[in-house]
Residue, then its C-alpha position, 0 to 999 in steps of 0.5 A: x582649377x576653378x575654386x570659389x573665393x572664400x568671403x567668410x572662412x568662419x568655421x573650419x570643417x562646419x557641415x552645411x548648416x554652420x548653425x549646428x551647434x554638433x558642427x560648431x563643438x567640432x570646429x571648436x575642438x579642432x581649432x583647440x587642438x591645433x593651437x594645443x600643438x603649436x604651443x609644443x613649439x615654443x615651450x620647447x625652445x624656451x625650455x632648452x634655452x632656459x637649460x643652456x642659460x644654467x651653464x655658467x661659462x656662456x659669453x655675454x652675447x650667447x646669454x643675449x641670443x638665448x635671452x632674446x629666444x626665450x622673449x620670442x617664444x614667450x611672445x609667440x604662446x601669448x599669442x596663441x594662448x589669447x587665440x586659445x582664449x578667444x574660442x573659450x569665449x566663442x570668438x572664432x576668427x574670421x576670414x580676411x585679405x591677407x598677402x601670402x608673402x607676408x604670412x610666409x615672412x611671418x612663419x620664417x621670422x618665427x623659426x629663425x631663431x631655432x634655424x640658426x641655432x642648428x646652422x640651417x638657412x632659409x633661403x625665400x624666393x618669393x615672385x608673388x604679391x597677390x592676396x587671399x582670403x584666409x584666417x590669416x593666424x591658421x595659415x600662418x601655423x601651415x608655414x611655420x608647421x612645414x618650416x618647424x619640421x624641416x628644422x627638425x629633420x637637420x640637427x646637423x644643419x642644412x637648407x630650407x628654400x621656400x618658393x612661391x609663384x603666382x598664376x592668373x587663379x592660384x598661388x603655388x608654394x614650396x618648401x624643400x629641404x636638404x634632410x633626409x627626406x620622408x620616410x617611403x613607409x608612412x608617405x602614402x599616410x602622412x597627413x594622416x592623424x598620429x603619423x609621426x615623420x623624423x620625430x620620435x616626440x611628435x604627436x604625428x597631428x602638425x601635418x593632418x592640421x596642416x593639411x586641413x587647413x589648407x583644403x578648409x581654404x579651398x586649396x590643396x597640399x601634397x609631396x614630392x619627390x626631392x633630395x629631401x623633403x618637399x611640399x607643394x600647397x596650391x592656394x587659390x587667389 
């Protein structure tokens, strides 16, 4: 499939005219509202690790694994509250060359401390080094959606594989887990807005952003058949 190089990924889901100041209040929403969601992520953690530190019979390195959770997650909504920022002030990120292992290191590094908590590996397998255009910190919320999600389909523990391969035009990236996999009454709906997959507290909106982010930098994002849950991205190079 023969996709355009992306040289400036200014505006997400802008019409034709990025000048519209309808499009650009509509790009402004959706990028708020998908840092608004990830920030769930990290305030949940700190929340339960700060709850698990109230009991008084923890050793001194289950208060230093919390304690150090708790710094990450802190630094993780610094992060996103500054991108939140930057849209208040009309400072939408621009595209640049980012490697895709990188942002996929990036994700797992992020969720590793919540993956470890649950007893669940994450396992890369990364034959790629090759480079793409994209606004490096909304792909790297793609990655850290899928890898969250797993995480949360495997209270009991399991595996999380994520593997990427390269071809001479695009990137092929999977991440599979060892879950229960997806529900077959909401698959055909799933990147749909307000469906909800394994989680009763989910707002059902990770997968819909996800997805759009992902055809917003002219690839494609769908689920296959596995064990557990597996999803494919296409990106193109």
């Amino acid at each position: 499939m023969q996709t355009k190089a992306i040289s400036s990924l200014v505006l997400a889901g802008v019409a034709a005219n990025p000048e519209s100041r309808q499009g650009r209040i509509s790009t402004l929403d959706q990028l708020s509202t998908s840092i608004l969601h990830d920030l769930r992520n990290p305030l949940a953690s700190i929340c339960g690790c700060s709850e698990m530190l109230l009991d008084l019979d923890l050793t001194p390195e289950q208060v230093k694994r919390l304690s150090s959770n708790i710094y990450q997650a802190a630094g993780r909504m610094r992060e996103l509250l500054g991108n939140l920022f930057d849209l208040t002030q009309g400072k939408i990120a621009e595209a640049e060359t980012c490697s895709i292992p990188e942002m996929i290191i990036r994700a797992c590094e992020i969720c590793a401390a919540a993956a470890q908590d649950q007893r669940i590996e994450i396992s890369l397998d990364l034959r790629i080094q090759r480079e793409m255009r994209a606004v490096r910190g909304r792909m790297e919320r793609v990655f850290i959606n899928l890898v969250t999600n797993a995480v949360e389909a495997m209270p009991r523990g399991g595996r999380i594989l994520i593997a990427a391969k390269e071809t001479a035009d695009y990137a092929l990236i999977e991440v599979e887990d060892s879950g229960p996999g997806i529900p077959p009454e909401i698959r055909d709906r799933l990147f749909e807005p307000f469906v909800s997959a394994r989680k009763q507290d989910g707002l059902g909106l990770g997968l819909a952003i996800s997805h759009k982010t992902v055809r917003d930098h002219g690839g494609e994002m769908w689920t296959e058949s596995a064990r557990g849950a597996r999803f494919v991205i296409r990106l193109p190079l």
